[in-house]
C-alpha positions in Angstrom: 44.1 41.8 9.2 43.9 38.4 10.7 47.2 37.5 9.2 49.1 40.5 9.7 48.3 40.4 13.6 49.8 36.9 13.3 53.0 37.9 12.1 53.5 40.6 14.5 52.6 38.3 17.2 55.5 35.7 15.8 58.1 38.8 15.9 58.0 39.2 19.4 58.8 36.1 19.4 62.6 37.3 18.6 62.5 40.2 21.0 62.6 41.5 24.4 59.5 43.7 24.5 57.7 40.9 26.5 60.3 40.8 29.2 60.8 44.4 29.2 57.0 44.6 29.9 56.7 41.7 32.4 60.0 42.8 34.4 58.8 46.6 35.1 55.8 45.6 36.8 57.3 43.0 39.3 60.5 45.2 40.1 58.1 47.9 41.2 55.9 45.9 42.9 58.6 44.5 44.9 59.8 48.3 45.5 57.0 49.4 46.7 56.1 46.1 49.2 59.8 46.9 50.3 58.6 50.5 51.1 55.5 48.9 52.8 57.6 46.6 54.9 60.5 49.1 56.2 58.0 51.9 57.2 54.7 49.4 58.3 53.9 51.1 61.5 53.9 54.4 59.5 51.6 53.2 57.2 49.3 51.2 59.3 49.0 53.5 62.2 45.8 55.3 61.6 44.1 52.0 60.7 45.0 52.2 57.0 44.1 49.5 55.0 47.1 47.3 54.4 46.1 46.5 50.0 45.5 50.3 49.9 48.9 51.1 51.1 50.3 48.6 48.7 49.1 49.8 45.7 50.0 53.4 46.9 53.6 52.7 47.2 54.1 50.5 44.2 52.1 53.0 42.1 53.4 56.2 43.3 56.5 56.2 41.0 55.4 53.1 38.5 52.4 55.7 37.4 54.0 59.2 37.2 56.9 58.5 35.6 57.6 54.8 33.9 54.2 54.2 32.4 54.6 57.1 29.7 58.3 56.1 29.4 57.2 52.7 28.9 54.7 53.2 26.3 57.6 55.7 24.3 60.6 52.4 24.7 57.3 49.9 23.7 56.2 51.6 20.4 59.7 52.9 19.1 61.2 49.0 19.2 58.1 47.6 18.0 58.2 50.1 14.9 62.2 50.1 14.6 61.9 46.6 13.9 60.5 47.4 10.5 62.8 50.5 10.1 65.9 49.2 10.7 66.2 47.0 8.0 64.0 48.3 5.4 61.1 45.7 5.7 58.1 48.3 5.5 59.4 47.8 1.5 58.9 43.9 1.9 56.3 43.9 3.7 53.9 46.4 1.4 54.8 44.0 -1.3 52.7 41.4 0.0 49.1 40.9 -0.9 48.4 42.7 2.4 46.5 46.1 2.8 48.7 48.8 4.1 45.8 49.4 6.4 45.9 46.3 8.1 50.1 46.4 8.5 49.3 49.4 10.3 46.4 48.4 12.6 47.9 44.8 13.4 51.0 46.8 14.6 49.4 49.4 16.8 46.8 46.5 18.4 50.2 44.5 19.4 51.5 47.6 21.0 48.2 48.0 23.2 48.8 44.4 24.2 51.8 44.5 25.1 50.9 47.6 27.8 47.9 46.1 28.9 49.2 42.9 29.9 52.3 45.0 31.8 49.0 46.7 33.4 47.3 43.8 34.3 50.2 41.9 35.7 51.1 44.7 37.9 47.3 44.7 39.6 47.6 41.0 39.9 50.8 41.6 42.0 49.2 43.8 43.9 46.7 41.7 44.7 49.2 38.8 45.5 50.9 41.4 47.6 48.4 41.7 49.3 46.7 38.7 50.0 50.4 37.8 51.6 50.6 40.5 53.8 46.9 42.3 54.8 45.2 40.9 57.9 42.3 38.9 57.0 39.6 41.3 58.3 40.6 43.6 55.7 39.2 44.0 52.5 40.4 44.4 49.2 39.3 47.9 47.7 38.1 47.4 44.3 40.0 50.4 43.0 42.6 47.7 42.9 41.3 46.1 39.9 39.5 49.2 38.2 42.0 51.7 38.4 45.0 49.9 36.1 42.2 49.2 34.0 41.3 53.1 33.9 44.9 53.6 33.4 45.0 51.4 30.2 41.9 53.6 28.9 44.3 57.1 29.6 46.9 56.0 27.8 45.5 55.5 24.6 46.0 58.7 23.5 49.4 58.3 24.5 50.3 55.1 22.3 48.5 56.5 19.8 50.9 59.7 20.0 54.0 57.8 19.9 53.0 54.9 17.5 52.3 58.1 14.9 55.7 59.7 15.4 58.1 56.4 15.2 55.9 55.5 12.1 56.2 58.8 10.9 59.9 59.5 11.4 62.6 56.0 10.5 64.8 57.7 13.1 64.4 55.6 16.5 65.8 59.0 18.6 63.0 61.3 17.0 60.1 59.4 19.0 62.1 58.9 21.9 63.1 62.2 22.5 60.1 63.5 22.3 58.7 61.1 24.7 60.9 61.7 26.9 60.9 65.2 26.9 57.2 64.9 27.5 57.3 62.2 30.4 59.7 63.1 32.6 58.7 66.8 33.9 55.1 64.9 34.7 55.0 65.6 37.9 55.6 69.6 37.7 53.1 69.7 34.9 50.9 67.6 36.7 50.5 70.3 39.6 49.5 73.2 36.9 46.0 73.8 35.4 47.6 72.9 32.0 47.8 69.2 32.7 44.5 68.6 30.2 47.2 69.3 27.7 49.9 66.7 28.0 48.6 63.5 27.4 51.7 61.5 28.9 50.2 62.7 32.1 47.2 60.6 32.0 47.8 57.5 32.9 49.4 58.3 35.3 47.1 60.1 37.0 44.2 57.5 36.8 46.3 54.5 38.2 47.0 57.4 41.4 43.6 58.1 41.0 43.0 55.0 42.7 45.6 55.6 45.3 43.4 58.6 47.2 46.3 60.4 47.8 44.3 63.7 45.3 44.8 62.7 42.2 41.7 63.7 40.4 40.8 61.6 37.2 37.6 63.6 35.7 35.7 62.2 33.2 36.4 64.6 30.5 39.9 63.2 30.6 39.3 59.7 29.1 36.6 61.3 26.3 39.7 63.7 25.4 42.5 60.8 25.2 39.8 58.7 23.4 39.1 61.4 20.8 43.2 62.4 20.4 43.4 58.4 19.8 40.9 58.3 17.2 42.6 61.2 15.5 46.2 60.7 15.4 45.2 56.6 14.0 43.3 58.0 11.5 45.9 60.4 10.5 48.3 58.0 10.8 46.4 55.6 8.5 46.3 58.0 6.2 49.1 59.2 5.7 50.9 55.2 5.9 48.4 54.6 3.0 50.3 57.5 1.0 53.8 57.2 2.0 56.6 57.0 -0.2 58.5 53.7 1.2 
């Protein structure tokens, strides 16, 4: 395992998922401290605190509709970069369990979007330590609630890590990823939510946001369980492919 974590860690060396992952966070960040900026006395009227309107506008849009996107654009390069040329046939050659090729993979991919998590809190927090008044606090659902947010979308990477290693053709998991991220927010409104995972993070990182979001508890134990199930399908089924 050790070694096969190692040599997906020196492939990212010769792409862009690292900058896709560190630029998303700062340009919403930015976005929403622009928002902050242009409509203050909107915001701060009532006595609102300053971080908590911050975090609001930078993760109103960030959480519903670019963290599921992001996760789908994430997974399918990481995997394409084995499908593209073939080298899942190189690769199975080597004295490495098939196993371990597919764990090392899927632990980069939950790097990558936890560190695009935690850079935007810390942003938030720099944000915020620039522009609140000093008698204001920081609410701690600053720090918690990306890291809820990470937990949610498990079941999410897990999702889309199983259909790009499952089908060669990048625009399979894509699509579907897609098609299941964008109409979030409509979904999001209907009792069905429960049943589209893509919604989940999305709805923790608002959770912490107080603007209704509700993030129950039964939603993390069914993302964790969905998780659980489609890696160990999709360990199964990579031990027993045809490549």
């Amino acid at each position: 395992m050790k070694k096969a974590f190692k040599a997906e860690l020196l492939k990212l060396r010769h792409s862009n998922m690292l900058s896709i992952a560190m630029f998303m966070p700062i340009f919403f960040v930015i976005m929403g401290l622009s928002n902050f900026l242009r409509y203050k006395e909107l915001f701060t009227s009532k006595g609102q605190n300053v971080w908590q309107q911050i975090y609001t506008q930078s993760s109103l849009f960030y959480g519903l509709f670019i963290i599921p996107l992001f996760i789908t654009i994430i997974i399918a390069i990481l995997v394409r970069i084995e499908n593209s040329e073939d080298n899942f046939k190189r690769i199975i050659t080597l004295p490495v369990k098939r196993s371990d090729i597919f764990m090392a993979k899927l632990i980069v991919g939950c790097i990558i979007v936890l560190l695009n998590l935690i850079l935007f809190m810390a942003l938030v927090i720099l944000a915020g330590l620039i522009i609140a008044p000093g008698g204001q606090s920081m609410p701690m659902n600053l720090v918690y609630s990306p890291v809820l947010c990470f937990i949610a979308a498990l079941p999410v990477i897990a999702l889309q890590y199983y259909l790009s290693m499952k089908f060669s053709n990048i625009a399979v998991p894509l699509g579907i990823g897609v098609i299941f991220s964008v109409p979030a927010v409509l979904i999001n409104n209907t009792k069905y939510w429960v049943m589209f995972p893509w919604i989940y993070p999305g709805r923790a990182i608002l959770y912490g946001a107080n603007i209704g979001f509700q993030s129950p508890l039964y939603m993390y134990i069914i993302g964790i369980v969905v998780f659980v199930i489609f890696i160990f399908l999709g360990v199964y089924e990579f031990n027993n492919k045809d490549i």
